[in-house]
C-alpha positions in Angstrom: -131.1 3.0 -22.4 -131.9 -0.7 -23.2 -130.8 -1.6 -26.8 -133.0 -3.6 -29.6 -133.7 -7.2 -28.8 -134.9 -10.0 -30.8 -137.3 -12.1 -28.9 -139.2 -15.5 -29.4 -143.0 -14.6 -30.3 -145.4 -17.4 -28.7 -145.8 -18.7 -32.5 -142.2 -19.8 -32.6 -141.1 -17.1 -35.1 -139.1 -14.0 -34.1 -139.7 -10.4 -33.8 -137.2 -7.5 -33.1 -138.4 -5.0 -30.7 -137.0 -1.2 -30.3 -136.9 0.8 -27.2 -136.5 4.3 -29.3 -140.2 3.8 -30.6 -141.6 1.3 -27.9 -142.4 -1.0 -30.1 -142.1 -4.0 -32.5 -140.3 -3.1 -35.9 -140.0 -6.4 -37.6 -142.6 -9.7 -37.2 -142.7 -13.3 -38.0 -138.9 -13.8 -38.8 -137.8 -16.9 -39.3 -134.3 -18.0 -38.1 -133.8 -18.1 -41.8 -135.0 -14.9 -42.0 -133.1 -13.1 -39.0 -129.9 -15.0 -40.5 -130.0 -13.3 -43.4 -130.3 -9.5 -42.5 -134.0 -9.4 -42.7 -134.2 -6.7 -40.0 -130.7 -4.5 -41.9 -129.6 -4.7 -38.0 -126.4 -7.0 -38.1 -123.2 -6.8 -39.8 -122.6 -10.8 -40.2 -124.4 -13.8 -40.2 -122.2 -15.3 -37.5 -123.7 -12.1 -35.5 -126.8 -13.0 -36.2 -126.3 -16.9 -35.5 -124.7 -15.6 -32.0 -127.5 -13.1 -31.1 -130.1 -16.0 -31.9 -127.7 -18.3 -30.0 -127.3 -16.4 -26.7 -129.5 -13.4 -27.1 -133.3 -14.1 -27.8 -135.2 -12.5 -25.2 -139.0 -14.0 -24.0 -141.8 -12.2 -25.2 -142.9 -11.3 -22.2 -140.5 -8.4 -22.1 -141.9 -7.0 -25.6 -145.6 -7.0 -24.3 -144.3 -5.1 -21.0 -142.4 -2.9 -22.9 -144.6 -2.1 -25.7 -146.6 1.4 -25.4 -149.5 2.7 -28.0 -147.2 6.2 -28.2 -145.7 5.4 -31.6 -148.5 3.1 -33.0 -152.4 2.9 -33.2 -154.4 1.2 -30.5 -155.9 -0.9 -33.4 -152.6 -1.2 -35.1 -151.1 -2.4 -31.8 -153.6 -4.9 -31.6 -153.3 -6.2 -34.5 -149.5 -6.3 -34.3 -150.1 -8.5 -31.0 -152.6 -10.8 -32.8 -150.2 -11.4 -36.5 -147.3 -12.4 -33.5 -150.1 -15.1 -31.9 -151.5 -16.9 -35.2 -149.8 -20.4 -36.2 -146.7 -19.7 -38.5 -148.4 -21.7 -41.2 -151.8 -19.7 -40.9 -152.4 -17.8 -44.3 -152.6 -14.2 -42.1 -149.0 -14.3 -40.8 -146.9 -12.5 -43.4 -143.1 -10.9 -42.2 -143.5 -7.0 -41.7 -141.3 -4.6 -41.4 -143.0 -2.2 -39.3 
């Protein structure tokens, strides 16, 4: 089974998707963010700087990935559009899902 991933979202922030659930756990990181344990996922912040370094997978793969079995139709939807919106837009807020 494929592992978590942090991936780019189109809006330039980062998101951390989960193949156990099929869907996105944490939205709208920053690098800041990411790099300091925001998603409880890395033991270091040299991991962190390494996994954003080398790691950071397109968003295409979350969106082929992604199911609606542990989430909402609407709440998937609504995931995809917080993901889309400009990073300074007063609707995008970090979530952990």
């Amino acid at each position: 089974m494929q592992s978590a991933f942090i991936a780019l979202q189109p809006n330039g922030l980062y998101c951390r998707f989960s193949p156990i659930v099929e869907c996105l756990t944490h939205i709208n990181m920053t690098r800041e963010d990411y790099l300091n344990n925001f998603t409880g996922t890395v033991d270091s912040r040299e991991e962190a700087e390494s996994i954003l370094a080398f790691e950071v997978r397109p968003f295409s793969e979350v969106s082929r990935l992604t199911t609606t079995q542990n989430m909402t139709k609407a709440e998937f939807k609504r995931v995809f559009t917080h993901v889309i919106l400009p990073q300074n837009s007063i609707f995008v807020f970090k979530l952990a899902l």
